[in-house]
C-alpha positions as semicolon CSV with decimal commas, in nm:
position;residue;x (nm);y (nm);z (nm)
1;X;7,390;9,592;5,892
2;X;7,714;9,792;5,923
3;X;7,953;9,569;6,128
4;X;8,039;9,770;6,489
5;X;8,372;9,786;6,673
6;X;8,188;9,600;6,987
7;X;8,521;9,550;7,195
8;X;8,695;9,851;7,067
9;X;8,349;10,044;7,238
10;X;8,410;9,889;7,543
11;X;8,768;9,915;7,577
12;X;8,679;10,299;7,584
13;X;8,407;10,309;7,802
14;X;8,726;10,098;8,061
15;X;8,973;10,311;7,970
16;X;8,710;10,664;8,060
17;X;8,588;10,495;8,415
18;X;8,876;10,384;8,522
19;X;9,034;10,773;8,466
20;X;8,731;10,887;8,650
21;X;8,833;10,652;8,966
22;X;9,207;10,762;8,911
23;X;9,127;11,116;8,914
24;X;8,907;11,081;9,294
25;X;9,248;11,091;9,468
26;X;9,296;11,424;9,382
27;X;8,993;11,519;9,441
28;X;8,888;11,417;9,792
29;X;9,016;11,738;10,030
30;X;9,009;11,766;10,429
31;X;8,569;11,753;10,398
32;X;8,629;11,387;10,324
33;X;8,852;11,359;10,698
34;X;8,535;11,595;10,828
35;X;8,289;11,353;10,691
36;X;8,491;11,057;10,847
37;X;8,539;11,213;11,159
38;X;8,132;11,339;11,195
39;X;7,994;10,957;11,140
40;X;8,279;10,818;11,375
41;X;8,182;11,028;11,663
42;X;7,838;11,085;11,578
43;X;7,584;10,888;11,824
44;X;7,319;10,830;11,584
45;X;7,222;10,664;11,187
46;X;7,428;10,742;10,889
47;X;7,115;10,758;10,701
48;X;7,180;10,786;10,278
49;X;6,939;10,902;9,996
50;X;6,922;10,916;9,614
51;X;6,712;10,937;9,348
52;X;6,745;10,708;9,014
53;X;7,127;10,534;8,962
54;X;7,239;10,765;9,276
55;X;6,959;10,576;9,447
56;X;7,090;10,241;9,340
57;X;7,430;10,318;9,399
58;X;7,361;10,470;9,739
59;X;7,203;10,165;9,848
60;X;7,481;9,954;9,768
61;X;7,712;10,205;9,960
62;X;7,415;10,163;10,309
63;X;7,474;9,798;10,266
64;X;7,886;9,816;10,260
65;X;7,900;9,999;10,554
66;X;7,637;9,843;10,764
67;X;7,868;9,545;10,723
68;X;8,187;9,668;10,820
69;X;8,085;9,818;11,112
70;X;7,900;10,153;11,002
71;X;7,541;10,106;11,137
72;X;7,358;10,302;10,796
73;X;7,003;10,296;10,641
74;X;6,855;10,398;10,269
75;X;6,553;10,615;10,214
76;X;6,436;10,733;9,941
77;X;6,349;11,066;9,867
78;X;6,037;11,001;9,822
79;X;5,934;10,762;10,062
80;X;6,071;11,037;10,317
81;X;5,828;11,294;10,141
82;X;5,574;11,080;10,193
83;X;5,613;10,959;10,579
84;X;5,965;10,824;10,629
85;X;6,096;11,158;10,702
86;X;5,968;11,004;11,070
87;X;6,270;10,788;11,071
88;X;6,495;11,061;11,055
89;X;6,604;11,168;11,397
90;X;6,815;11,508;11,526
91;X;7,104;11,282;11,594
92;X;7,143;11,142;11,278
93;X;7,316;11,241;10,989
94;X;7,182;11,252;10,620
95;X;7,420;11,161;10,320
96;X;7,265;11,289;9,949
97;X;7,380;11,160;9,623
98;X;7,314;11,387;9,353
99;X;7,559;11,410;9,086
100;X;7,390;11,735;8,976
101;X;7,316;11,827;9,285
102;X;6,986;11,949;9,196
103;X;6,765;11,659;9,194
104;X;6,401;11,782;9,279
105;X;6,326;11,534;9,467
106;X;6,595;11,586;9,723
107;X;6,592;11,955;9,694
108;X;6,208;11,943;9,760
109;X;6,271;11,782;10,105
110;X;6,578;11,984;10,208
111;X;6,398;12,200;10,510
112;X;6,262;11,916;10,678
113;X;6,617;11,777;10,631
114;X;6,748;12,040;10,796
115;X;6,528;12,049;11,068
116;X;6,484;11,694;11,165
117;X;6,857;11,578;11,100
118;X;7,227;11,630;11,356
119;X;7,406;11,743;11,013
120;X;7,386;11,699;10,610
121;X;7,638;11,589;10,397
122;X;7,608;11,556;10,047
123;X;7,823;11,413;9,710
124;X;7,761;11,605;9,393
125;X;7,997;11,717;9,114
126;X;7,877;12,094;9,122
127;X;7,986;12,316;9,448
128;X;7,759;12,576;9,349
129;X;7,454;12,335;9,343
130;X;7,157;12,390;9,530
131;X;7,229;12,064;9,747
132;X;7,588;12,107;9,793
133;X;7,563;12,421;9,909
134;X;7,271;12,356;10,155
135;X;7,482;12,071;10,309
136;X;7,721;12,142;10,598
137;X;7,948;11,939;10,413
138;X;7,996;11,904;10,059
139;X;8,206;11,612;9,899
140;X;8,239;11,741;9,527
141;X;8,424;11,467;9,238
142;X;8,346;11,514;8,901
143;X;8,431;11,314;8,631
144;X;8,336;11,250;8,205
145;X;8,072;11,029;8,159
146;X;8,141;10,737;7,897
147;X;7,827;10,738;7,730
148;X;7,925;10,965;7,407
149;X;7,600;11,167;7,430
150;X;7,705;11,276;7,802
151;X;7,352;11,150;7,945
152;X;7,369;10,790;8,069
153;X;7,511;10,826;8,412
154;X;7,825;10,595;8,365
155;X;8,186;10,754;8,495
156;X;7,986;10,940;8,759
157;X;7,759;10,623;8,909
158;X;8,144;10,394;8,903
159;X;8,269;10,750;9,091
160;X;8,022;10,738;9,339
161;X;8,038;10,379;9,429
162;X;8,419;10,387;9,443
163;X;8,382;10,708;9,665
164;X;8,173;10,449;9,878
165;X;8,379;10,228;9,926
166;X;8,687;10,445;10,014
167;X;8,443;10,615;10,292
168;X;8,342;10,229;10,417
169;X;8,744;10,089;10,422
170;X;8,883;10,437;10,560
171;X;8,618;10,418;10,838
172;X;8,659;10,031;10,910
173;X;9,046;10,064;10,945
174;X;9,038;10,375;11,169
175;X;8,764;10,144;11,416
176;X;9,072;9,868;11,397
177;X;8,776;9,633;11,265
178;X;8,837;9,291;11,276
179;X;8,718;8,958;11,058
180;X;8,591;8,811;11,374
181;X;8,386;9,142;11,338
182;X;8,291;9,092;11,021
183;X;8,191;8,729;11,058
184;X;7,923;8,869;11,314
185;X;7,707;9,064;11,057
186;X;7,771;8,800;10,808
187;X;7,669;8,462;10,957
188;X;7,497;8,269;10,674
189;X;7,628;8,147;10,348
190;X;7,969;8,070;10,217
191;X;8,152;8,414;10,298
192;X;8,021;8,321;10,657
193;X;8,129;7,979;10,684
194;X;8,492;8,092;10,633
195;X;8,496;8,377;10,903
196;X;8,323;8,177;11,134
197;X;8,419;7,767;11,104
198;X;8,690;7,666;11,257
199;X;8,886;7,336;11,233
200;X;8,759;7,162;11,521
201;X;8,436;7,193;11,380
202;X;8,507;7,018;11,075
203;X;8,853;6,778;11,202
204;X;8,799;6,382;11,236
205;X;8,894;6,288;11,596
206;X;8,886;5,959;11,833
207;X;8,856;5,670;11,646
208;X;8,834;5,828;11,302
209;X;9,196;5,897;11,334
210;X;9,434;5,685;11,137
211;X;9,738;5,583;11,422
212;X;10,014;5,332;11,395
213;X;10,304;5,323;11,657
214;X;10,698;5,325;11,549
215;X;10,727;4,945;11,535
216;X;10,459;4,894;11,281
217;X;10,533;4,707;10,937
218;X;10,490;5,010;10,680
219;X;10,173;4,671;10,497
220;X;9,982;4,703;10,870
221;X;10,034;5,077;10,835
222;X;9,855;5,069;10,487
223;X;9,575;4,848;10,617
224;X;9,517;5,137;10,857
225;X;9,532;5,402;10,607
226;X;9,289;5,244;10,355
227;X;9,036;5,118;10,639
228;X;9,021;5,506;10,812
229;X;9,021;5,661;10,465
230;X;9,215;5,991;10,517
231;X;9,510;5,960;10,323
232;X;9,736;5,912;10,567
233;X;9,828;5,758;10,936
234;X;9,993;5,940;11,243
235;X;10,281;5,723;11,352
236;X;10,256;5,752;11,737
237;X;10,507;5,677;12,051
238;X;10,222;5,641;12,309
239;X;10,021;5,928;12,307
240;X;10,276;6,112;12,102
241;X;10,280;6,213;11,727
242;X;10,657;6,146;11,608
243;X;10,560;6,162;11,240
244;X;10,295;6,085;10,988
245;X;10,280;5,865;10,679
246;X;10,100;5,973;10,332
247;X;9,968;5,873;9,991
248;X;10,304;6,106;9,877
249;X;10,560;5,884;10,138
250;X;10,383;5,542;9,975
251;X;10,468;5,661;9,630
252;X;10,820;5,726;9,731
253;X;10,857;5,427;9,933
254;X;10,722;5,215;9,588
255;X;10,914;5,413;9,366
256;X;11,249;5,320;9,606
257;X;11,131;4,930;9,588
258;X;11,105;4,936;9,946
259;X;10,991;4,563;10,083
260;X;10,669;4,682;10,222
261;X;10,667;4,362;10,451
262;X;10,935;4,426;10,634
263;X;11,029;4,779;10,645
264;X;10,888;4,960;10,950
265;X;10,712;5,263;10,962
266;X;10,960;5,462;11,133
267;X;11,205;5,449;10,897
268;X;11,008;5,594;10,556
269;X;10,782;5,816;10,790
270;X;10,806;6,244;10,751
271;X;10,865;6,361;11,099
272;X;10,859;6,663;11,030
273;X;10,462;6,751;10,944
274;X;10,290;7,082;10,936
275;X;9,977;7,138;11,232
276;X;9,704;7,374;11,312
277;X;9,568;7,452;11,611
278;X;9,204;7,332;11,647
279;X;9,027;7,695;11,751
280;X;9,236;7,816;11,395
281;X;8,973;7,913;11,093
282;X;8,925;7,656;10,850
283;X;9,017;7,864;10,566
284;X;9,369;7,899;10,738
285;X;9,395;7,536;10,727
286;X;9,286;7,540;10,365
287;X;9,564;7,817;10,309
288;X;9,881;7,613;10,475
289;X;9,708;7,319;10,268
290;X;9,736;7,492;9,948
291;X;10,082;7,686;10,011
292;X;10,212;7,323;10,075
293;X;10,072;7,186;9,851
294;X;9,964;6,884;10,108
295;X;9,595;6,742;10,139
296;X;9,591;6,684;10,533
297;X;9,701;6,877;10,895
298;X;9,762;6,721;11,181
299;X;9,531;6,912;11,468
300;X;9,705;7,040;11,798
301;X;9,550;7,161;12,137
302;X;9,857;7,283;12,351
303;X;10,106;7,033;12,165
304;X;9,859;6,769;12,239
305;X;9,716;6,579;11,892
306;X;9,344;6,606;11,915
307;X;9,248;6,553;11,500
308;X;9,310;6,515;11,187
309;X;9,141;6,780;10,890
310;X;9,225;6,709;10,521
311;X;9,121;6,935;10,220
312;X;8,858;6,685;10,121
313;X;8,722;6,822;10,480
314;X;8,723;7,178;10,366
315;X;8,562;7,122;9,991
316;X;8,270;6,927;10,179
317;X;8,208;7,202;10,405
318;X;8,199;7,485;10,098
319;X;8,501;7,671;10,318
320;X;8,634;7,620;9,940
């Protein structure tokens, strides 16, 4: 068998999509703002439909903007043939995918579409096409396919779904949307956990928190530190946090031969110590963590110490 040029294939195919998504700038016009501007202020579904790859594709774009904040719904073609054209309401408006823009399936349906529907919009790469020009309006991109025998739908499906998700971003930004908005339609798994956990949910607190006060013999402090298990110790003046003491302040404390029997805790501790407030997202914690390259924060509630989280917290929790 004739050895093939596997990566040199595939590097084209790259190099073909990627001018296909490069070219859409140029190619969206003032019915893109129209299209926008009709699903913003229109009261009812954003309802999409597709037949084949468009299908697939158009289904992945329902599902992007039902979760940013764009209430939409798939049907097939043929399931609305076929009884689902019921779901379609006059206040709603129907988005077709067609990169021909003469799929029969669609084109079969387009009168009832018309009739039972606010407003049609469609995305096809021909103007002149039967469902571009039935549409009242007509997003047109076109781009070269990467298959070689200009059949597989390739450039055109990556196109589409790109297309998608410029329509999904543009409209979430112009509705100000928020991740506390976004944590609302996503509430399960591990996307989920880090729009919606915060550190108090996850912090140790009362008597799970290491403490020392100033005065305490940097051994005792250790004792303390090994028995709560965190890594470290908050070195307190009453109810107070002056400073903290870590695994990193023991090293340096060794490496200076400091007499760990004598020397007291306020002299080797850091007093100056990065917080978080408790109502704060854990994955906030996790990012000051991670920028400073530290394993623990010290949890505030109005400059009041009410935890401790460390980054063993976070992995436990899958916020990482």
């Amino acid at each position: 068998m004739k050895k093939f040029n596997y990566i040199a294939s595939a590097k084209r195919t790259f190099k073909i999509e990627s001018n296909a998504i490069n070219s859409l700038a140029n190619q969206i016009d003032k019915n893109f703002t129209q299209l926008c501007d009709s699903i913003r202020s229109n009261k009812g579904k954003f309802i999409i439909m597709g037949v084949g790859k468009s299908g697939h594709i158009g289904q992945k774009i329902s599902a992007t903007l039902s979760s940013t904040g764009t209430g939409s719904i798939f049907i097939h073609p043929t399931e609305a043939a076929h009884g689902d054209m019921g779901l379609i309401e006059k206040k709603d408006i129907v988005f077709l995918i067609s990169n021909s823009g003469e799929t029969d399936e669609i084109i079969n349906i387009l009168p009832s579409l018309k009739r039972s529907s606010y407003k049609l919009a469609s995305l096809t790469s021909n103007n002149k096409s039967s469902i571009a020009l039935a549409s009242d309006i007509s997003i047109v991109i076109k781009s070269k396919e990467a298959c070689p025998l200009d059949l597989a739908p390739t450039s055109s499906t990556t196109s589409a779904l790109a297309f998608g998700d410029a329509l999904a971003i543009a409209l979430l930004e112009s509705k100000g949307f928020t991740s506390n908005d976004f944590a609302s339609s996503h509430p399960a798994g591990k996307l989920g956990k880090k729009l919606i956990t915060q550190v108090k949910h996850l912090m140790h607190q009362g008597s799970e928190i290491p403490s020392v006060s100033l005065n305490t013999i940097l051994s005792d402090a250790l004792i303390e530190i090994s028995e709560k298990n965190l890594g470290i110790t908050l070195v307190k003046k009453h109810s107070k946090v002056e400073g903290i003491f870590t695994d990193g302040d023991l090293r340096r404390c060794l490496n200076q031969k400091i007499d760990i029997n004598t020397t007291k805790i306020k002299d080797v501790m850091t007093k100056k110590f990065k917080t978080i407030e408790e109502d704060a997202l854990a994955v906030d914690a996790a990012r000051i963590m991670e920028k400073n390259k530290i394993f623990t924060l010290v949890v505030m509630k109005k400059n009041k110490n009410v935890g401790v989280i460390s980054m063993h917290d976070l992995i436990q929790a899958r916020i990482l």
